[in-house]
C-alpha positions as CSV (number, residue, x, y, z in Angstrom):
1,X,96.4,108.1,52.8
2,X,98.5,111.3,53.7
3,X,99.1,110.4,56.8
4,X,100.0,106.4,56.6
5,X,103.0,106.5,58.3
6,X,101.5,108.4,60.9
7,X,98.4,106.1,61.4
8,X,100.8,102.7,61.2
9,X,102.7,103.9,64.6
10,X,99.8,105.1,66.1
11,X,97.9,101.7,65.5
12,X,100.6,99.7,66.8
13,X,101.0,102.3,69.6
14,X,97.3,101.8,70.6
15,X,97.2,98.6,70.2
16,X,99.8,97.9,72.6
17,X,98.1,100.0,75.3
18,X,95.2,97.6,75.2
19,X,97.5,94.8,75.9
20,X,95.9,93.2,72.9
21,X,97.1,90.8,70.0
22,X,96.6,91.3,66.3
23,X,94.3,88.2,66.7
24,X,92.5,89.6,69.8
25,X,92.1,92.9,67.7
26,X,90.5,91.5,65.0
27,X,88.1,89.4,67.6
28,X,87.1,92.8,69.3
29,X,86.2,94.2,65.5
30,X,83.9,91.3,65.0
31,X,86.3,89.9,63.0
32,X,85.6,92.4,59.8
33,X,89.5,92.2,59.2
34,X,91.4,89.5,59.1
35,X,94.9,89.6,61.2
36,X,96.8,89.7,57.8
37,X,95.4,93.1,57.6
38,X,96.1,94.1,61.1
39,X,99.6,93.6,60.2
40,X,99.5,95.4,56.7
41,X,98.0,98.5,58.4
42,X,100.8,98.4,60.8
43,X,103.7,97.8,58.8
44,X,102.1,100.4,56.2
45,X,101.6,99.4,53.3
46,X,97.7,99.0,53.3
47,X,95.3,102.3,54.0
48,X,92.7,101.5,55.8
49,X,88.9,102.6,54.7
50,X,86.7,104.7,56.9
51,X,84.5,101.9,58.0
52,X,87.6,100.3,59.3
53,X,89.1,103.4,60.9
54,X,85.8,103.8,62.9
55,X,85.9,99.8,63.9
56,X,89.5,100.0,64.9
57,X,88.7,103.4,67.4
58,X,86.0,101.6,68.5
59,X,87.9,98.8,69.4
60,X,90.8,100.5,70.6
61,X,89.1,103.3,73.2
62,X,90.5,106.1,70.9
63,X,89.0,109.1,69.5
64,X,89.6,108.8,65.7
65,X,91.8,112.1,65.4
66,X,94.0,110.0,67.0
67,X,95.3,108.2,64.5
68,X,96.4,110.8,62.7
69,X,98.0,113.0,65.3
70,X,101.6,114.6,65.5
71,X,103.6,112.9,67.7
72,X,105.1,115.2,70.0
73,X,106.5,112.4,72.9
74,X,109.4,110.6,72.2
75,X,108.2,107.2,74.1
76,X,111.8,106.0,74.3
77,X,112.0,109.1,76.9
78,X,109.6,107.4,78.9
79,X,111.5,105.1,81.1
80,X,111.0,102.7,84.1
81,X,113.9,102.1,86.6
82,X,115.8,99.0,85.9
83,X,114.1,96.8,88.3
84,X,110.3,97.3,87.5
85,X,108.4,94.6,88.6
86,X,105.9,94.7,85.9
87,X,105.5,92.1,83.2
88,X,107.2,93.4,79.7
89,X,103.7,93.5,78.3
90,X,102.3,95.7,80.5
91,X,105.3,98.0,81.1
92,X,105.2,98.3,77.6
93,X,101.2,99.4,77.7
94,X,101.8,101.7,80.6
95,X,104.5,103.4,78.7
96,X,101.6,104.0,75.6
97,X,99.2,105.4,78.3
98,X,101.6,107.9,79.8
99,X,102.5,109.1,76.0
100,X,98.9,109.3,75.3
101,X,98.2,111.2,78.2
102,X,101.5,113.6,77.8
103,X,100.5,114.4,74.1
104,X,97.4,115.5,75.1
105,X,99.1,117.5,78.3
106,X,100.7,119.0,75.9
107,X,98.7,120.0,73.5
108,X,96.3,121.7,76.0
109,X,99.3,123.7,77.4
110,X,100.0,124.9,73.9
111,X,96.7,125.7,72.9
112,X,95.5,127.9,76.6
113,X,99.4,129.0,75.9
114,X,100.4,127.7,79.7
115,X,103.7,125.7,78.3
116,X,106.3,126.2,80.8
117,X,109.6,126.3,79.7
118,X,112.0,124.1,80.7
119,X,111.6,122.8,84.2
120,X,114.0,124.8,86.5
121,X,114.1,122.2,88.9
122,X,117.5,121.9,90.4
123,X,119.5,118.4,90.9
124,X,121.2,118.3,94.6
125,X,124.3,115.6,95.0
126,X,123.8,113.5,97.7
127,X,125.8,110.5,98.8
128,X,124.3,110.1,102.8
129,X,121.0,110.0,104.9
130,X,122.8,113.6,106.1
131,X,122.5,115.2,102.3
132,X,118.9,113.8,102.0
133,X,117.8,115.4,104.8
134,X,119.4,118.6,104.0
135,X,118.1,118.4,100.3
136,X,115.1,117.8,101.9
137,X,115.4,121.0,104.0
138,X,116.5,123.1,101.4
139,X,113.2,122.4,99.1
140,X,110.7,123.7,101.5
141,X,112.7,126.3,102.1
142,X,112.7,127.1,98.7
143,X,109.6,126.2,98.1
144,X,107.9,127.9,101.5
145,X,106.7,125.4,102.8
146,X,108.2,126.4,106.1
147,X,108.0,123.0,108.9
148,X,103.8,122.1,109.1
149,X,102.0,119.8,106.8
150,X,101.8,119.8,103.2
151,X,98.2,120.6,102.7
152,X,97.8,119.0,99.4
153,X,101.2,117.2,97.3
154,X,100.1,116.8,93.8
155,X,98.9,120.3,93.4
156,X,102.5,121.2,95.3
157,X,104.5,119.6,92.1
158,X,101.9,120.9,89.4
159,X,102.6,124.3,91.2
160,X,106.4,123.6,90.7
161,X,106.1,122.7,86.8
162,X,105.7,118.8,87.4
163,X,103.1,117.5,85.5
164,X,101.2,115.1,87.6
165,X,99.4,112.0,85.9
166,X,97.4,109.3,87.5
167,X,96.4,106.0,85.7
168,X,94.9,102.4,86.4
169,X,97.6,100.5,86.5
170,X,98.1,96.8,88.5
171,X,98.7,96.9,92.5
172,X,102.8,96.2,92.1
173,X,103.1,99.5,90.2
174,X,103.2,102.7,93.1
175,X,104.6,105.4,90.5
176,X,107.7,106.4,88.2
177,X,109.2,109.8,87.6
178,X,111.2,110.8,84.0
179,X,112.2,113.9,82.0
180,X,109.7,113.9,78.9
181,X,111.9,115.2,75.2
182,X,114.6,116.4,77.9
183,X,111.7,119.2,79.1
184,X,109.0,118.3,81.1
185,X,109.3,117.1,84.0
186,X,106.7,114.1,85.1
187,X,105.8,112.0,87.9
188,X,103.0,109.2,87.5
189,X,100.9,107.6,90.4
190,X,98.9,104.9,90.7
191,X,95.3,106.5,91.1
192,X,94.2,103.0,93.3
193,X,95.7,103.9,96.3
194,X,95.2,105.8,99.4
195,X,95.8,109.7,99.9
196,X,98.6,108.5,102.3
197,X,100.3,106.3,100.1
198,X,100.1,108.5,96.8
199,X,101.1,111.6,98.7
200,X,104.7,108.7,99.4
201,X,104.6,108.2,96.5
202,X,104.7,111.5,94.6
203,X,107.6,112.9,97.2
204,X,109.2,109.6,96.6
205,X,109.1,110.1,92.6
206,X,110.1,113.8,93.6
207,X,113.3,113.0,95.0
208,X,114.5,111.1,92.0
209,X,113.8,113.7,89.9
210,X,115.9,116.3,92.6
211,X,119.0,113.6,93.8
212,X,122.0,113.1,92.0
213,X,123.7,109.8,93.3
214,X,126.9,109.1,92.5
215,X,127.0,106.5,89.7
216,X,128.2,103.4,91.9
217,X,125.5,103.8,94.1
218,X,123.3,100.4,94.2
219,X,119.2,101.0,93.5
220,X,118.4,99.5,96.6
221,X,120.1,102.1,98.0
222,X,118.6,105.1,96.1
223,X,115.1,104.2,96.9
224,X,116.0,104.3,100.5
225,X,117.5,107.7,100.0
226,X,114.1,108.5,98.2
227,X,112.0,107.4,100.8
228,X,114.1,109.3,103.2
229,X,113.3,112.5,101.1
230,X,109.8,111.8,100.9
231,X,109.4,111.2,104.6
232,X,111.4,114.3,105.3
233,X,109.1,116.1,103.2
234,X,105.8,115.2,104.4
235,X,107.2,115.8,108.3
236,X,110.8,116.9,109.4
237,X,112.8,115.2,111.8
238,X,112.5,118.1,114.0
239,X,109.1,117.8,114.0
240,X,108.7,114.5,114.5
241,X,110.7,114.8,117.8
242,X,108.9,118.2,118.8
243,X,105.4,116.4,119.0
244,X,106.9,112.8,120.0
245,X,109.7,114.2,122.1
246,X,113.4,112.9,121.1
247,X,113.1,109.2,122.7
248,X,109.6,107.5,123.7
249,X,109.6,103.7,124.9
250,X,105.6,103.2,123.9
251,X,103.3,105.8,121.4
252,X,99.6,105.7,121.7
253,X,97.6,105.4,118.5
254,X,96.0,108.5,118.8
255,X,99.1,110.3,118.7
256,X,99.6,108.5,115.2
257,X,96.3,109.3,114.4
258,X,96.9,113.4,115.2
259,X,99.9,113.0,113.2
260,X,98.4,111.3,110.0
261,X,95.7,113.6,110.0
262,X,97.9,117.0,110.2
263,X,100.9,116.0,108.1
264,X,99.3,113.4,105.6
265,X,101.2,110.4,106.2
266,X,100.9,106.8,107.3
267,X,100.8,105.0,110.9
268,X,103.6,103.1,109.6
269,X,105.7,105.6,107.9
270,X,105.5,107.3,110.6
271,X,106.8,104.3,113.1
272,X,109.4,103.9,111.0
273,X,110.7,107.3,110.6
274,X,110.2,107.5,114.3
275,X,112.6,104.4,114.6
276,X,115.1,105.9,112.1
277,X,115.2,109.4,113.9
278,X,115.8,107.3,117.5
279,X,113.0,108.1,118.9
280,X,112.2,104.5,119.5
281,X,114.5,101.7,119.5
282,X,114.8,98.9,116.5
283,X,113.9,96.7,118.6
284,X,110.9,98.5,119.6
285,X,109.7,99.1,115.9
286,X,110.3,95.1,115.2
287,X,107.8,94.3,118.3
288,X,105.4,97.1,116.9
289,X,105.5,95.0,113.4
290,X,105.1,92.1,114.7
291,X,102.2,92.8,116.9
292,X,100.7,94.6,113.5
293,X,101.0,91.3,111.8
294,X,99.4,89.2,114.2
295,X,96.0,91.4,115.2
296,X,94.0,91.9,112.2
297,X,91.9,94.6,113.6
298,X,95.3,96.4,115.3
299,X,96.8,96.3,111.2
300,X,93.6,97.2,110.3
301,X,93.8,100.5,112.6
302,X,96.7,101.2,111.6
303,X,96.7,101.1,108.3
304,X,93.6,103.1,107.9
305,X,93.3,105.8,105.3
306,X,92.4,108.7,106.7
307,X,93.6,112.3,104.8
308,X,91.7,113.4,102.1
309,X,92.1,111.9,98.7
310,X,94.0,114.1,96.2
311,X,93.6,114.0,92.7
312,X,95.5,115.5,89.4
313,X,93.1,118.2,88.0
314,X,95.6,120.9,85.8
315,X,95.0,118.9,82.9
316,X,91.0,118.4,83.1
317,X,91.0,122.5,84.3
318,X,93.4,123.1,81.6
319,X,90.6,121.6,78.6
320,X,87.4,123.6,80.3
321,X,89.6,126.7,80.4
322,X,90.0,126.5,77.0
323,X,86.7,125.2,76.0
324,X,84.9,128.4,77.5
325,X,87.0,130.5,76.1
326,X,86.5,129.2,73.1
327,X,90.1,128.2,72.3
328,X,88.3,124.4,71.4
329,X,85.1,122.5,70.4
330,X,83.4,120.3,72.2
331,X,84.7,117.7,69.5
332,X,88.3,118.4,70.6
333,X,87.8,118.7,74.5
334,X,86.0,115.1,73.7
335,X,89.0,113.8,72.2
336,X,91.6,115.3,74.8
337,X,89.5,113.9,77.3
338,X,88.4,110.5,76.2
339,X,84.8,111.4,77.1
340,X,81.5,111.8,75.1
341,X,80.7,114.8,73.7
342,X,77.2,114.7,75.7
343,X,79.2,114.4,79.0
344,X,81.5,117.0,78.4
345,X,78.8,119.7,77.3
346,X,77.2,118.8,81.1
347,X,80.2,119.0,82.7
348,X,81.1,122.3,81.6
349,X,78.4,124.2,83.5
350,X,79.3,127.8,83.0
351,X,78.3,130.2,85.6
């Protein structure tokens, strides 16, 4: 086999993403290999037939050209910050998906030849809450987003060059951000959650990919700076204080609820950006927790998701865009798309 070394890392690689052992992988094939094997076809030195090839796709969830692809991720670019709260075995499978899922980003790119260059994205140094906010500032500006509500935050970054991904992954993981072969800019969320939260989120992941902290900051630290960006994004200070007024004892739910609609952010962020701007006192944002905490249907209320739910599309627009022009076969928009051939011949509808 030509492509050996090829298949050997991809095996592994896939294997890994499944969160499976050799043993388990043999058990999914109906044991037709042993786990002797499993480990020769990784380590390379044993070629695996066709009949086995097809088993081990099958088993694995991958289209068979897969196996035998280029790789065109380095997955040691891939990187979680230092305090990930996610077993070693599935940070380790995560890190597979998003590979798997860049590659194929990609790929498409190349093939409807809409592969940005480098991202442009410019690093601002910060060191206070003053810098976030002005960082903050200065990216709408740039960006026009002038002082309303972001109407929709993942096409916002895929607009920008960011390359937006969205996976199943466990509830402790909200999202990560990295530079992909020191080009491409990515931010992954946690397709689970809320509008409200994965909109957070994705601003969140933005501003790590924007900040520059100095190097003796602590990371408890630079997540507070990043939600402080992300806040600021979603809803300015100045607006905050515009429709709340610059110091309120009580706030009615309904004005949370006009707020969370228009701007696309949480009750809660948005009690606690209200505490951190002054309009209400600590102590006033401790009693509002409090009270959250002890009345299930008041918690309930407020944490109700209420903006629409966003989704990542480039990628699946991206393969159709192709497909009807040609660029692919159904075979290949199949394989970048981990779907049936049938399904994908309905789903492109021409009109």
């Amino acid at each position: 086999m030509a492509d050996l070394k090829i298949f050997s890392t991809r095996l592994r690689n896939a294997r890994i993403m499944q969160g499976l052992s050799m043993d388990q992988l043999c058990e999914s094939m109906g044991s037709i290999v042993s786990k002797m094997t499993i480990s020769k076809y990784e380590n390379g030195s044993l070629a695996p037939n066709s009949t086995n090839i097809i088993a081990l796709a099958k088993a694995l969830n991958q289209p068979v050209d897969y196996f035998f692809r280029p790789f065109s991720v380095q997955i040691e670019s891939v990187k979680f910050r230092k305090k990930s709260s996610l077993l070693q075995k599935k940070e380790n499978s995560l890190r597979e998906v998003i590979a798997d899922l860049m590659e194929r980003y990609i790929n498409i790119e190349e093939i409807c030849s809409e592969s940005p260059n480098k991202s442009q994205i410019s690093q601002v140094k910060v060191s206070s809450a003053k810098d976030v906010k002005e960082a903050a500032s200065t990216v709408r500006k740039e960006w026009a987003l002038g002082l309303g509500g972001i109407v929709n935050v993942i096409d916002l970054l895929e607009n920008h060059g960011i390359k937006v991904i969205e996976i199943d992954a466990p509830d402790s993981f909200d999202g990560m951000s990295s530079l992909v072969n020191e080009k491409f800019h990515i931010v992954i969320l946690n397709k689970k959650f809320s509008a409200e939260r994965k909109r957070f989120t994705a601003l969140h992941e933005l501003g790590h990919l924007i900040l520059h902290f100095p190097d003796s900051i602590e990371s408890k630290q630079e997540e507070s700076f990043c939600h402080l960006f992300a806040s600021e994004m979603l809803i300015p200070e100045s607006e905050i204080k515009r429709i709340l007024g610059n110091t309120r004892k009580d706030i009615s739910y309904q004005e949370l609820k006009a707020i969370q609609l228009g701007y696309g952010i949480s009750c809660d962020a948005i009690m606690y950006k209200a505490k951190e701007c002054g309009v209400i006192t600590e102590q006033r944002y401790r009693t509002f927790c409090i009270q959250k905490n002890k009345a299930k249907g008041f918690k309930a209320l407020i944490e109700s998701a209420l903006y629409h739910q966003e989704e990542s599309t480039r990628f699946v627009r991206l393969v159709y865009k192709a497909l009807s022009k040609e660029l692919i076969t159904f075979s290949k928009a199949a394989s970048l798309l981990h779907q049936d051939i049938e399904q994908v011949r309905r789903d492109l509808a021409l009109v």
